[in-house]
TORVEX-644652 format. One record per atom (N, C-alpha, C): residue in one letter; x, y, z; chain; residue number from 1. Coordinates in steps of 0.05 Angstrom, whole numbers, m for minus. Atoms other than C-alpha are relative to their C-alpha. Layout:
// TORVEX-644652
<A; <X; Y; Z>; A; NUM> ...
// end
This chain:
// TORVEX-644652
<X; <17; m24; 0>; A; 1> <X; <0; 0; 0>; A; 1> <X; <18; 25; 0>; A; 1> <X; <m16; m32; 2>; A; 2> <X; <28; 66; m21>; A; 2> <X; <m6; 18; 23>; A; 2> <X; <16; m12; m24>; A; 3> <X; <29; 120; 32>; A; 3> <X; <m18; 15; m8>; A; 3> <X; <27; m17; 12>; A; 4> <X; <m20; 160; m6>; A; 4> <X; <m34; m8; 1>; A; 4> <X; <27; 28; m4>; A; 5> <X; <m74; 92; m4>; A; 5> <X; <1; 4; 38>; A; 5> <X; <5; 9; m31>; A; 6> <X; <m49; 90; 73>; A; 6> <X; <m16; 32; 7>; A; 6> <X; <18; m22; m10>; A; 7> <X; <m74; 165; 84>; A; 7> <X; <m29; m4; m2>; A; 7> <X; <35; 0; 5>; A; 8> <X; <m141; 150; 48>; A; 8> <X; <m7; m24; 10>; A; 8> <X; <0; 25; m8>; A; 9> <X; <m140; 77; 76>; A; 9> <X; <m8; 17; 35>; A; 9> <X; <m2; m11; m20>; A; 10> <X; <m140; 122; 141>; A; 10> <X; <m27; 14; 13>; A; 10> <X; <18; m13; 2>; A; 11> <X; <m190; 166; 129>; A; 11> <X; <m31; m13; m1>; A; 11> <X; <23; 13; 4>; A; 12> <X; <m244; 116; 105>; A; 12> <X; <m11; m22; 27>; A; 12> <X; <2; 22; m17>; A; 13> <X; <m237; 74; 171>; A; 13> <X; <m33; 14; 17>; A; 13> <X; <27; m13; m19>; A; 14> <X; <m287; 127; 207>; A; 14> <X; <m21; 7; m21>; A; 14> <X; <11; m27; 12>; A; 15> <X; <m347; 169; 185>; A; 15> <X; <m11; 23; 10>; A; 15> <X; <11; m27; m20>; A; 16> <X; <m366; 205; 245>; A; 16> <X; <31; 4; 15>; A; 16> <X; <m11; m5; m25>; A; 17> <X; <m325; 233; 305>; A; 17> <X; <8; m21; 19>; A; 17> <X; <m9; 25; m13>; A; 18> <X; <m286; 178; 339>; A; 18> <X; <18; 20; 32>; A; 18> <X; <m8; m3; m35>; A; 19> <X; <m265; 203; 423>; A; 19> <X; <20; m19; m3>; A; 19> <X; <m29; 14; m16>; A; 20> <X; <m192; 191; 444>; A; 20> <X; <m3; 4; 26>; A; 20> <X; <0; 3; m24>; A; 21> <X; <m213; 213; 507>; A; 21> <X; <m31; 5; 11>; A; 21> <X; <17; 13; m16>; A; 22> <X; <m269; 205; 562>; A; 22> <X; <m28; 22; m17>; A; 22> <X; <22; m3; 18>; A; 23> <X; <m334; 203; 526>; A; 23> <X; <m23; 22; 11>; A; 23> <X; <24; m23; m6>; A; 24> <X; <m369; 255; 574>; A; 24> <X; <13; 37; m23>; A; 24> <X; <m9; m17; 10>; A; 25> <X; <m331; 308; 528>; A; 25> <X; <m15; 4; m31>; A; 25> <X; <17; m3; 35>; A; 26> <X; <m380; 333; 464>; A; 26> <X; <14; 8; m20>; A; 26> <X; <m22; m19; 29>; A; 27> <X; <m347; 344; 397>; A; 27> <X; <m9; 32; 0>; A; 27> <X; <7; m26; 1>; A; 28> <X; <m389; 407; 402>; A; 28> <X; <20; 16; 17>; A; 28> <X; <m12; m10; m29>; A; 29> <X; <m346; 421; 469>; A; 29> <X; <39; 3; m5>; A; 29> <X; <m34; 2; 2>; A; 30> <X; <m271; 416; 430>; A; 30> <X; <m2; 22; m16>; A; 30> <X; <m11; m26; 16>; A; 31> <X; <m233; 479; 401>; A; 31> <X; <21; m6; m11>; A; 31> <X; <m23; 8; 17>; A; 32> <X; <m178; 478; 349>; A; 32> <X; <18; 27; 14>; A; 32> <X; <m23; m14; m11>; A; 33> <X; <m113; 513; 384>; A; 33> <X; <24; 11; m20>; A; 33> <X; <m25; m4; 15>; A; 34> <X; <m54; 546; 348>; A; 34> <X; <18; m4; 16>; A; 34> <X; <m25; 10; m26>; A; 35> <X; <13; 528; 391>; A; 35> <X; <24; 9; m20>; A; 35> <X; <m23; m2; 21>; A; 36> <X; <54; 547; 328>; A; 36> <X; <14; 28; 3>; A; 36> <X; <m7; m33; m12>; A; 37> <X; <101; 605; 324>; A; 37> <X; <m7; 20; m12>; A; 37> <X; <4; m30; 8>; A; 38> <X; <67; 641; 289>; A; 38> <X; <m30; 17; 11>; A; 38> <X; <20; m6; m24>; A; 39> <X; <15; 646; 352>; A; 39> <X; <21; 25; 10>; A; 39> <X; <m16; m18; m17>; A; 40> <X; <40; 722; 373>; A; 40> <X; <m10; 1; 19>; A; 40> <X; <7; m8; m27>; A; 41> <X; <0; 713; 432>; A; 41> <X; <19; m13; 20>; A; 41> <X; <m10; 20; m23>; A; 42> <X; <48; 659; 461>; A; 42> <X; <29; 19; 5>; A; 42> <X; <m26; m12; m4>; A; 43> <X; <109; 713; 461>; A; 43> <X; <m6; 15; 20>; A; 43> <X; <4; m12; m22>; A; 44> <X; <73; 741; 521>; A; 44> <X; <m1; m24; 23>; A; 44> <X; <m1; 10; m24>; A; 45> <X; <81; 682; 564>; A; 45> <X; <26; m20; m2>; A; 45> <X; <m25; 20; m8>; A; 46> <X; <144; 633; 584>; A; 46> <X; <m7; m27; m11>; A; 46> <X; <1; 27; 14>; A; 47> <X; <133; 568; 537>; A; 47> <X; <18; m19; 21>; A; 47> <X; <m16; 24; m17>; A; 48> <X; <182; 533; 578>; A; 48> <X; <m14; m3; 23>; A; 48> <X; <13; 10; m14>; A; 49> <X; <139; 535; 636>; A; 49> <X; <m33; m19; m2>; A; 49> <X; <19; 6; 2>; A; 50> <X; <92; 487; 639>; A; 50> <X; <m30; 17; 22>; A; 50> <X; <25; m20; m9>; A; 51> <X; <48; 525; 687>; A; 51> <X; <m7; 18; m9>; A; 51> <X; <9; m18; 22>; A; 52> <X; <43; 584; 644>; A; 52> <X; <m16; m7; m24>; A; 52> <X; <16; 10; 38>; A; 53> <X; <29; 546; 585>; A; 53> <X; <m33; m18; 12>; A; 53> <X; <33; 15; m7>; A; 54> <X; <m28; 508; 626>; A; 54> <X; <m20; 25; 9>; A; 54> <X; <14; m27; m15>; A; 55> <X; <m51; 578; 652>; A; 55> <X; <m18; 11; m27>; A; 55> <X; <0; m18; 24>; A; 56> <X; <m54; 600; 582>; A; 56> <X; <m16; m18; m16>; A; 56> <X; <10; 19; 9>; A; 57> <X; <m93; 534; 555>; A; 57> <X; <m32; 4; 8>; A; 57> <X; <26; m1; m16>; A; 58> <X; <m143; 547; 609>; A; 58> <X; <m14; 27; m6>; A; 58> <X; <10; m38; m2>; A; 59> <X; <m154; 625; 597>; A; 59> <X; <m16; m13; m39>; A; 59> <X; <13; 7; 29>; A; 60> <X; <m163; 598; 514>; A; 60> <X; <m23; m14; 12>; A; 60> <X; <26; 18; m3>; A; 61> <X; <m218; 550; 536>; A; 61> <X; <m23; 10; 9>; A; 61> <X; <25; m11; m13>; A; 62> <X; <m257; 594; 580>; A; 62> <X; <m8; 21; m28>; A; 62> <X; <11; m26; 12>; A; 63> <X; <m257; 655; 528>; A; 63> <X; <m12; m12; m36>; A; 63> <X; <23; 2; 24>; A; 64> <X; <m286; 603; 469>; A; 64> <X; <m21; m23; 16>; A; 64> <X; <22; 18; m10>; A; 65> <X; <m328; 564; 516>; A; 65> <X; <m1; m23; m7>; A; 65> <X; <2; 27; 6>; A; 66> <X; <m302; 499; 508>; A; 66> <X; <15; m7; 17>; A; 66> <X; <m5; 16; m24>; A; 67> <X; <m278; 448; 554>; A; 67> <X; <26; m11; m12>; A; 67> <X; <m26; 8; 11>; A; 68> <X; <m220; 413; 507>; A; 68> <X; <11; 9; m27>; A; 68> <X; <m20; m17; 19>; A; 69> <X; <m163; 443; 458>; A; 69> <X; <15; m17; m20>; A; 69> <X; <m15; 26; 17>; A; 70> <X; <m137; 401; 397>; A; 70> <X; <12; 20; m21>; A; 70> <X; <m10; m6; 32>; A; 71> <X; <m93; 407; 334>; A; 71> <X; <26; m1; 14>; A; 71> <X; <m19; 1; 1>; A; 72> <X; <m23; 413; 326>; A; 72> <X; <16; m14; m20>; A; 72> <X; <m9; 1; 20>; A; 73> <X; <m8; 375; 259>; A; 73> <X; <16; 16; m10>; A; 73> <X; <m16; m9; 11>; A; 74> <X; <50; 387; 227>; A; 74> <X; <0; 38; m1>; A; 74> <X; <8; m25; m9>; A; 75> <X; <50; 452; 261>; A; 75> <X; <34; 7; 22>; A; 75> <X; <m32; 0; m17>; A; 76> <X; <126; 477; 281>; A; 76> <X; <m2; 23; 20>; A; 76> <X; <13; m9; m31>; A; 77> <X; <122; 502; 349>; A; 77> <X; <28; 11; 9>; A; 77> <X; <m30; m15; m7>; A; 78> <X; <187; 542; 387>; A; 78> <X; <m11; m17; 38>; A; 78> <X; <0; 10; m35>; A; 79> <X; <162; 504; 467>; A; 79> <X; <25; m22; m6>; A; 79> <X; <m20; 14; m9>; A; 80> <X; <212; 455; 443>; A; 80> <X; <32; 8; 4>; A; 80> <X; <m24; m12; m5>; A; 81> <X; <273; 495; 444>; A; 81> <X; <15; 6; 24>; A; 81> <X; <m1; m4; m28>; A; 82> <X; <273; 497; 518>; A; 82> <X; <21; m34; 5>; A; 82> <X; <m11; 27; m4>; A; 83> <X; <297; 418; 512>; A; 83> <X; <25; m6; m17>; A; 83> <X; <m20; 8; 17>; A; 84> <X; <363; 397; 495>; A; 84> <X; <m13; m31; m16>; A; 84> <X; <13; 30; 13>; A; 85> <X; <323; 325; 469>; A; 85> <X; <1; 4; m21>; A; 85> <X; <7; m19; 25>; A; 86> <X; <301; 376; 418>; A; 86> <X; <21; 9; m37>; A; 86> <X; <m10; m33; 16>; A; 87> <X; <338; 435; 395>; A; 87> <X; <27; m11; m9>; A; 87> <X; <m20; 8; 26>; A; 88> <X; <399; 426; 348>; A; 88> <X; <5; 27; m6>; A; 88> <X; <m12; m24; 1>; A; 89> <X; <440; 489; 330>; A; 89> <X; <m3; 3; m34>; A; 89> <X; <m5; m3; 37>; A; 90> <X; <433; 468; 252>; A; 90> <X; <m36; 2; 1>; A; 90> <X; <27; 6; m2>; A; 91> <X; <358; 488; 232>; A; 91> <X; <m8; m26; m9>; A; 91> <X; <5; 29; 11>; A; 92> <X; <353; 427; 189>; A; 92> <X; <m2; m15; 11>; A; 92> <X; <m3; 25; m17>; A; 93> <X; <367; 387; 248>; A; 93> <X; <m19; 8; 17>; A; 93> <X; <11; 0; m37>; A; 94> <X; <331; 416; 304>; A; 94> <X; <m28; m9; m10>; A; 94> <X; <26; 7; 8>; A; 95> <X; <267; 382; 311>; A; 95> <X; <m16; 19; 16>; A; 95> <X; <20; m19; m10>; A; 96> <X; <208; 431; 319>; A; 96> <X; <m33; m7; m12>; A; 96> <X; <21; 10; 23>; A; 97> <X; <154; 403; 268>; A; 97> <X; <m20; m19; 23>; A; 97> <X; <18; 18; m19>; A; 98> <X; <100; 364; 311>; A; 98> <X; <m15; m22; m26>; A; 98> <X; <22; 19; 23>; A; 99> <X; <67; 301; 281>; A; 99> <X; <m18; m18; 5>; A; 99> <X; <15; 9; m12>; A; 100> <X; <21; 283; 324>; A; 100> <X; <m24; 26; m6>; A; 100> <X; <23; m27; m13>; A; 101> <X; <m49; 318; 347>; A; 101> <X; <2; m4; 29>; A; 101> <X; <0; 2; m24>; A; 102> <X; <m50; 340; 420>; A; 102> <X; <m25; 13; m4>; A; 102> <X; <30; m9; m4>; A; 103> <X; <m116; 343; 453>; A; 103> <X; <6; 13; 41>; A; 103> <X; <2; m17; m17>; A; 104> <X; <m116; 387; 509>; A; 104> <X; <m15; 7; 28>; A; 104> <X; <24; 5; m12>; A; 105> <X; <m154; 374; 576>; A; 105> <X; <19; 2; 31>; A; 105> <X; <m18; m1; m30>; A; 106> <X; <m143; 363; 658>; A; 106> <X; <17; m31; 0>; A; 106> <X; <m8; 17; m11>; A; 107> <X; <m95; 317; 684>; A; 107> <X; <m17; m26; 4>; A; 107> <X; <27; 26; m12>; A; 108> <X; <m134; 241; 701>; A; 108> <X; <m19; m4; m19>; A; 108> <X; <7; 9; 34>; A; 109> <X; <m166; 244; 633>; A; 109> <X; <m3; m19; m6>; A; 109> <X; <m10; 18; 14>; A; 110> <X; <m187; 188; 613>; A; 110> <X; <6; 4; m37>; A; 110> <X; <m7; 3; 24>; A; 111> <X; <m155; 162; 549>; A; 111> <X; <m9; m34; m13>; A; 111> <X; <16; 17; 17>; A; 112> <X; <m194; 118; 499>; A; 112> <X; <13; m17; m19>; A; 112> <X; <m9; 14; 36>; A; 113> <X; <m178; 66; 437>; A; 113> <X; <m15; 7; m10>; A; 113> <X; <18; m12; 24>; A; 114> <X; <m203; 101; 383>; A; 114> <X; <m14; m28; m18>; A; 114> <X; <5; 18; 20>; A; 115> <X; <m198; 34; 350>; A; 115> <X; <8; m37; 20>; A; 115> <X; <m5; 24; m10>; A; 116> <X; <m199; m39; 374>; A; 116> <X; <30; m13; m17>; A; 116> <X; <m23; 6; 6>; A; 117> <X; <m119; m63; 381>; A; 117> <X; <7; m21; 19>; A; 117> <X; <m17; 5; m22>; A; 118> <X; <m60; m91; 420>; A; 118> <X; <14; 14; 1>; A; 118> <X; <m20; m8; m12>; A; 119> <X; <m11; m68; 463>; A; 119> <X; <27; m6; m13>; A; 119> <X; <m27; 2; 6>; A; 120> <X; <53; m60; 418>; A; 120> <X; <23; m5; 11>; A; 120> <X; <m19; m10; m19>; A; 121> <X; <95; m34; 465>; A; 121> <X; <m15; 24; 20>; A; 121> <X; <8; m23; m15>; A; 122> <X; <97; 18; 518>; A; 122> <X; <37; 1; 24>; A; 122> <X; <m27; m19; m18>; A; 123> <X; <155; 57; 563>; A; 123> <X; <0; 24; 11>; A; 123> <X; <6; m26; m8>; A; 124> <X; <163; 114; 602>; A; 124> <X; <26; 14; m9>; A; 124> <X; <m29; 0; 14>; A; 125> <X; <211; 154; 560>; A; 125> <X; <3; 35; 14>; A; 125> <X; <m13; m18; m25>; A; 126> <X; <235; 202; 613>; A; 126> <X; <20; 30; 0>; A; 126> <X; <m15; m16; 3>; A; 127> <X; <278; 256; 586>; A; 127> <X; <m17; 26; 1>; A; 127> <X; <16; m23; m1>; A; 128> <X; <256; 327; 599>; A; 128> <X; <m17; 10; m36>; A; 128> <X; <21; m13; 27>; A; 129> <X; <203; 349; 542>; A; 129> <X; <m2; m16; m20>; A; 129> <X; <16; 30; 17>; A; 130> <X; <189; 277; 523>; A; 130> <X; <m26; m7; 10>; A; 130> <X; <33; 15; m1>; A; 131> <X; <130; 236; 521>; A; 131> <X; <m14; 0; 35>; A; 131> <X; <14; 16; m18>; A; 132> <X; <134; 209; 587>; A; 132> <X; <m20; m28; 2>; A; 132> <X; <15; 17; 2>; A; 133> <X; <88; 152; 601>; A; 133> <X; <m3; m7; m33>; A; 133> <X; <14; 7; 28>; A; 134> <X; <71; 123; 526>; A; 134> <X; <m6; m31; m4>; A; 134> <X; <12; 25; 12>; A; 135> <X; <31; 66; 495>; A; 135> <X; <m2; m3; m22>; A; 135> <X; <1; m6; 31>; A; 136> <X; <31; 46; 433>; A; 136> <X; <m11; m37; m7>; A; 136> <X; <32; 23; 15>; A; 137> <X; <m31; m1; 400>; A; 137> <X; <14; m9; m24>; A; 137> <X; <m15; 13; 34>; A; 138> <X; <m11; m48; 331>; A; 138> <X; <m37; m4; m3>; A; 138> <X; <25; 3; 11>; A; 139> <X; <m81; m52; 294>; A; 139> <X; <m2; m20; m29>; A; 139> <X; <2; 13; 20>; A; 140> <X; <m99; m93; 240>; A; 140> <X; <m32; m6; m13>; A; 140> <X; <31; m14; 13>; A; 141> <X; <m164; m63; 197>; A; 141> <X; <11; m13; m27>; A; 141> <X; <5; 9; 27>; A; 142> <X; <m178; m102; 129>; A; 142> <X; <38; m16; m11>; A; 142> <X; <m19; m6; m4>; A; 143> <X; <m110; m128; 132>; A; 143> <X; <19; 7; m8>; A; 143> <X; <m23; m9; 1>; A; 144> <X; <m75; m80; 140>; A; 144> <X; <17; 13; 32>; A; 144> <X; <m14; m8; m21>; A; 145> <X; <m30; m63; 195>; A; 145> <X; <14; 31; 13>; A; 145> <X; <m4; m21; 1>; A; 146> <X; <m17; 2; 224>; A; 146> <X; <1; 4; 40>; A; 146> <X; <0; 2; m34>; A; 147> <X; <1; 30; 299>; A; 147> <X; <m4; 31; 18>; A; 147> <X; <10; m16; m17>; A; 148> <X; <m25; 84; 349>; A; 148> <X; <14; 11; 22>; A; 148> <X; <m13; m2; m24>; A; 149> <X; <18; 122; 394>; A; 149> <X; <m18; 15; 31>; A; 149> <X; <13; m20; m10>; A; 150> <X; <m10; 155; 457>; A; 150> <X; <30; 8; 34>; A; 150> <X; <m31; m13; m14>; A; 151> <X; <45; 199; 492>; A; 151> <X; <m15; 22; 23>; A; 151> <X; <m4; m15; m27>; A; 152> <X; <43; 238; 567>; A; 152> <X; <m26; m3; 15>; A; 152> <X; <6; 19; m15>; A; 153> <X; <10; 187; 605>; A; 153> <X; <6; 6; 24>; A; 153> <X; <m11; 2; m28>; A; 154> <X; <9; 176; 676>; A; 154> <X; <10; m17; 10>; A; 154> <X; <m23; 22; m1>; A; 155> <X; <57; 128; 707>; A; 155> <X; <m16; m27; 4>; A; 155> <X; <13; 21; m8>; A; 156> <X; <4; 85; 738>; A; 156> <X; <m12; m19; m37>; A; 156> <X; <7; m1; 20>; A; 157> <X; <m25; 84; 668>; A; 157> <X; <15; m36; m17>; A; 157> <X; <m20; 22; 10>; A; 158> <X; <36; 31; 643>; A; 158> <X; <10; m15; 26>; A; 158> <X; <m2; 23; m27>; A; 159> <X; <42; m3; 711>; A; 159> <X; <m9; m29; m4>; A; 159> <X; <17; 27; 9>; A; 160> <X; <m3; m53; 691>; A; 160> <X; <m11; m21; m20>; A; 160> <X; <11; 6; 27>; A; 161> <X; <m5; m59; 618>; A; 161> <X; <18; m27; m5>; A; 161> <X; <m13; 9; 9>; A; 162> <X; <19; m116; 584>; A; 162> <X; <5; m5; m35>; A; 162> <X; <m2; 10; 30>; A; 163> <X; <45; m136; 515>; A; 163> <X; <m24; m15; m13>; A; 163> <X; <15; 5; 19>; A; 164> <X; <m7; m159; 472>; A; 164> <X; <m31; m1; 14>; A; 164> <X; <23; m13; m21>; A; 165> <X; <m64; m135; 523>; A; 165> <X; <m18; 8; m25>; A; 165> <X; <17; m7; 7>; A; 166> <X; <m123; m128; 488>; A; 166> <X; <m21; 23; 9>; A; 166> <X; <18; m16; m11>; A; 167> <X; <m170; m67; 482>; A; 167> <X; <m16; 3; m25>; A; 167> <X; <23; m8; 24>; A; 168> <X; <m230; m52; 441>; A; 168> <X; <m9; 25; m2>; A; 168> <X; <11; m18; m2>; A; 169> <X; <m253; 3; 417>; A; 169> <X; <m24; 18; 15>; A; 169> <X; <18; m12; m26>; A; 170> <X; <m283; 57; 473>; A; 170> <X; <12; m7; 19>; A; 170> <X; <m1; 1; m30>; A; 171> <X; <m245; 24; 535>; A; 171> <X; <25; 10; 3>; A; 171> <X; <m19; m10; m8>; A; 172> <X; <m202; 55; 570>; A; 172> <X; <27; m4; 1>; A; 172> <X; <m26; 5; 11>; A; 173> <X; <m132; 53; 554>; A; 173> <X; <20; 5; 15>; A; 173> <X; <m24; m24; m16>; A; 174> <X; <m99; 103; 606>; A; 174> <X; <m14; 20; 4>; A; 174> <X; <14; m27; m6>; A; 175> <X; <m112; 172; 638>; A; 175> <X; <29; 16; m2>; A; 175> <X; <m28; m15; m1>; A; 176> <X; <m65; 230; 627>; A; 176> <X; <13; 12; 26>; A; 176> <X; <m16; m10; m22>; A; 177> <X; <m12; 254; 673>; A; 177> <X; <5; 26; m6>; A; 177> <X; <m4; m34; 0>; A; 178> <X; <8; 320; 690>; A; 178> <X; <31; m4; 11>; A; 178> <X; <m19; m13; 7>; A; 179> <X; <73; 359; 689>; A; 179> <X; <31; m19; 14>; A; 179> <X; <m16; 11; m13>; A; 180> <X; <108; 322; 739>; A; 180> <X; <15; m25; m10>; A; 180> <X; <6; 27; 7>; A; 181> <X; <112; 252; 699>; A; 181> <X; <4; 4; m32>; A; 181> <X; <2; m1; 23>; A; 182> <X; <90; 271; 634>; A; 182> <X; <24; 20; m22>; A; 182> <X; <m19; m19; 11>; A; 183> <X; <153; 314; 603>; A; 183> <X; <m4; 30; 5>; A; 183> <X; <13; m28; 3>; A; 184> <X; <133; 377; 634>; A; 184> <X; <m8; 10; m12>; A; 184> <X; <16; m20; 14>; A; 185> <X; <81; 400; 598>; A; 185> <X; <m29; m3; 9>; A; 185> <X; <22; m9; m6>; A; 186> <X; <15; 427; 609>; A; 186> <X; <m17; m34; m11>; A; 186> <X; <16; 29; 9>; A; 187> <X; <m37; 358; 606>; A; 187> <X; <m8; 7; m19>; A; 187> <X; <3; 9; 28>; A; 188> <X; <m45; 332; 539>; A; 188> <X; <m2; m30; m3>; A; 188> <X; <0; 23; 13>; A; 189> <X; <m50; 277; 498>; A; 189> <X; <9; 6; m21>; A; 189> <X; <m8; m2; 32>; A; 190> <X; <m13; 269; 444>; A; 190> <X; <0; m31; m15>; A; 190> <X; <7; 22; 23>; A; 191> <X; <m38; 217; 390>; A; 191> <X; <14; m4; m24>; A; 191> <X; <m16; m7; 17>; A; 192> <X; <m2; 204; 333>; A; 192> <X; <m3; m33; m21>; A; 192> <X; <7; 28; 31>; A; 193> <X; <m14; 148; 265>; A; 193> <X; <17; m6; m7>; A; 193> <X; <m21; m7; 10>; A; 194> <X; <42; 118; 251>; A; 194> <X; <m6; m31; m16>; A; 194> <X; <m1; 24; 9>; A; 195> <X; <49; 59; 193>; A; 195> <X; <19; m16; m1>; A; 195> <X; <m23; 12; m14>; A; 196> <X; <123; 45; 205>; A; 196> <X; <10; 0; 28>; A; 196> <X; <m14; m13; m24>; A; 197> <X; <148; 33; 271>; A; 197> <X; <35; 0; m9>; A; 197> <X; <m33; 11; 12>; A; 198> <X; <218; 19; 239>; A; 198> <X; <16; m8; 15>; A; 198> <X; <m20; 19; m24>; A; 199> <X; <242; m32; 295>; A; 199> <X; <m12; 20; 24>; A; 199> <X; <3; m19; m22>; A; 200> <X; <215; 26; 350>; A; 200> <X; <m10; m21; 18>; A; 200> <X; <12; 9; m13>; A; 201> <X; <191; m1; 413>; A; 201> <X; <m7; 18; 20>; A; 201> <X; <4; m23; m18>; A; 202> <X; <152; 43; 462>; A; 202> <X; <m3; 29; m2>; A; 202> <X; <m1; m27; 9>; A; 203> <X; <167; 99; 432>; A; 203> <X; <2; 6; m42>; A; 203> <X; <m7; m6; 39>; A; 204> <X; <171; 136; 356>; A; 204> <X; <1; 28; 5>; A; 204> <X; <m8; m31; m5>; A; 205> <X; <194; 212; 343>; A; 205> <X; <m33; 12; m8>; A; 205> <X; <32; m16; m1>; A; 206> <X; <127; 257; 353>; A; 206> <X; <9; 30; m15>; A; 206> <X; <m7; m26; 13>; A; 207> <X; <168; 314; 327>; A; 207> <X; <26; 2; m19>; A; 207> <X; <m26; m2; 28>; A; 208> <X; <215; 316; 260>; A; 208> <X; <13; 27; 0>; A; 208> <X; <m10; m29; 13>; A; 209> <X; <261; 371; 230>; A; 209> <X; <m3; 5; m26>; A; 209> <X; <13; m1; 12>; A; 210> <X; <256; 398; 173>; A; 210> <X; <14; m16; m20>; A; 210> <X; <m25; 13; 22>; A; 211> <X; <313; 354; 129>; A; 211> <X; <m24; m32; m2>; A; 211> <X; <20; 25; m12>; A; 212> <X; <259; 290; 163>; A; 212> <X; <m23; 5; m14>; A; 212> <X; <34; 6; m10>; A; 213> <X; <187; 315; 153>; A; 213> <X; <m16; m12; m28>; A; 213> <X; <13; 11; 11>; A; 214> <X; <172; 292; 87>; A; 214> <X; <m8; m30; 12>; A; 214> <X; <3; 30; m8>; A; 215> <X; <185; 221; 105>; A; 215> <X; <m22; 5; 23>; A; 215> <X; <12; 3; m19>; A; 216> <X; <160; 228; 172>; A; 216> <X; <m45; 0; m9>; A; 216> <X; <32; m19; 1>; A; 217> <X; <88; 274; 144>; A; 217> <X; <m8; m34; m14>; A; 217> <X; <2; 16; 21>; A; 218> <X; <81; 202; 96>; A; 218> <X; <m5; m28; 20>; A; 218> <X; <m2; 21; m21>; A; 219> <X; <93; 150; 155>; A; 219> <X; <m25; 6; 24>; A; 219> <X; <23; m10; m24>; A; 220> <X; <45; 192; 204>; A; 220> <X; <m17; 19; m8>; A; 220> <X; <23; m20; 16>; A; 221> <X; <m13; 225; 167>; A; 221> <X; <m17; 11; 21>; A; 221> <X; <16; m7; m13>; A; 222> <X; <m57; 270; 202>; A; 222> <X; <m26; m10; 13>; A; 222> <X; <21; 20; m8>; A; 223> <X; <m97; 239; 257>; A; 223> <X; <m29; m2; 3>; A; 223> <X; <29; m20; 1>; A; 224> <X; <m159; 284; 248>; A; 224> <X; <m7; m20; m15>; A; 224> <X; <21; 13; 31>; A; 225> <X; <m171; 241; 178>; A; 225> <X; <m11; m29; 19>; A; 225> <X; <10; 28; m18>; A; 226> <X; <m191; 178; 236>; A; 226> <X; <m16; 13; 15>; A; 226> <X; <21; m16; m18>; A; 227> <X; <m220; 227; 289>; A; 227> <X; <m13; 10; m15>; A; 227> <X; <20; m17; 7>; A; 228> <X; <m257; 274; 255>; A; 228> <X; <m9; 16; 14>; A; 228> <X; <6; m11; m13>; A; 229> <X; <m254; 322; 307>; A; 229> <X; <m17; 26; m15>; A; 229> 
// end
């Protein structure tokens, strides 16, 4: 399957609104966020703090009257520059590009299978302004094979999971962690489609540079075309 068939192969799986997280949340009730840099509102607050940036998540939510904050596709963002994991002195190298969607909510969240899987892998990948906690689902729709990351988790979250753990679509998967756990950052979820893991286990890069992102944009298509947020 070409990646062009895997995007539309992607797309055709849903046709409504598919919940990555806890089903009391209305699609009516989610807002699309900008996080990118060319948000001039974020040059008024400290990106590197995660309490700022959750301050600043919460102030967006109240002033469009919605409860949770999504987007971030291939959307190059400057909060990672704060992390040596990151930042790279050559632009080409530094990864800034996001290739996931983050959905935006409180801490304890639950977090959903969009899609009935197994447990690929999972790890807590620990370096400041990483994932933290992550899971990652292997699926197999019409067959074809394809895998689900879900990154800044709470520790308990992977305590218990095991390798080829079954979940069906709707049960609970995990709840998100907060700042402490999750790579310092403001509670999220970050989701992410990926059709290669290429040997990965636990983990896969959620954010390319720019010398990377074709491949990457081609391996991890936008996860909206499954949600339909």
């Amino acid at each position: 399957m070409t990646i062009h068939r895997f995007s539309q192969f992607i797309e055709s799986i849903s046709q409504d609104f598919i919940p990555v997280i806890d089903t009391g949340f209305l699609k009516e009730e989610y807002v699309a966020i900008d996080l990118s840099i060319h948000n001039n509102k974020l040059n008024a607050i400290d990106v590197s703090s995660s309490n700022e940036f959750e301050d600043y998540i919460e102030a967006y939510l109240i002033s469009k009257r919605a409860k949770v904050a999504y987007g971030g596709y291939n959307e190059t963002r400057a909060i990672y520059n704060r992390s040596v994991h990151f930042n790279q002195q050559d632009p080409e190298t530094e990864r800034n590009i996001h290739l996931g969607l983050d959905v935006w909510c409180d801490a304890e969240t639950k977090v959903l299978a969009p899609l009935t899987g197994k447990v690929h892998s999972f790890q807590n990948n620990d370096n400041f302004g990483d994932y933290g906690p992550t899971i990652i689902l292997e699926h197999i729709i019409k067959d074809v094979t394809f895998y689900t990351l879900y990154g800044h988790l709470s520790k308990e979250s992977i305590s218990t999971i095991e390798i080829g753990q079954r979940f069906v679509e709707g049960d609970v998967l995990a709840v998100l962690g907060d700042a402490t756990v999750n790579g310092d950052y403001a509670p999220h979820l970050h989701f992410q489609i990926i059709k290669d893991m290429q040997g990965s286990m636990g983990d896969y890069p959620g954010v390319s540079n720019k010398r990377d992102l074709d491949f990457f944009l081609q391996n991890c298509p936008d996860p909206n075309l499954l949600l339909k947020i």
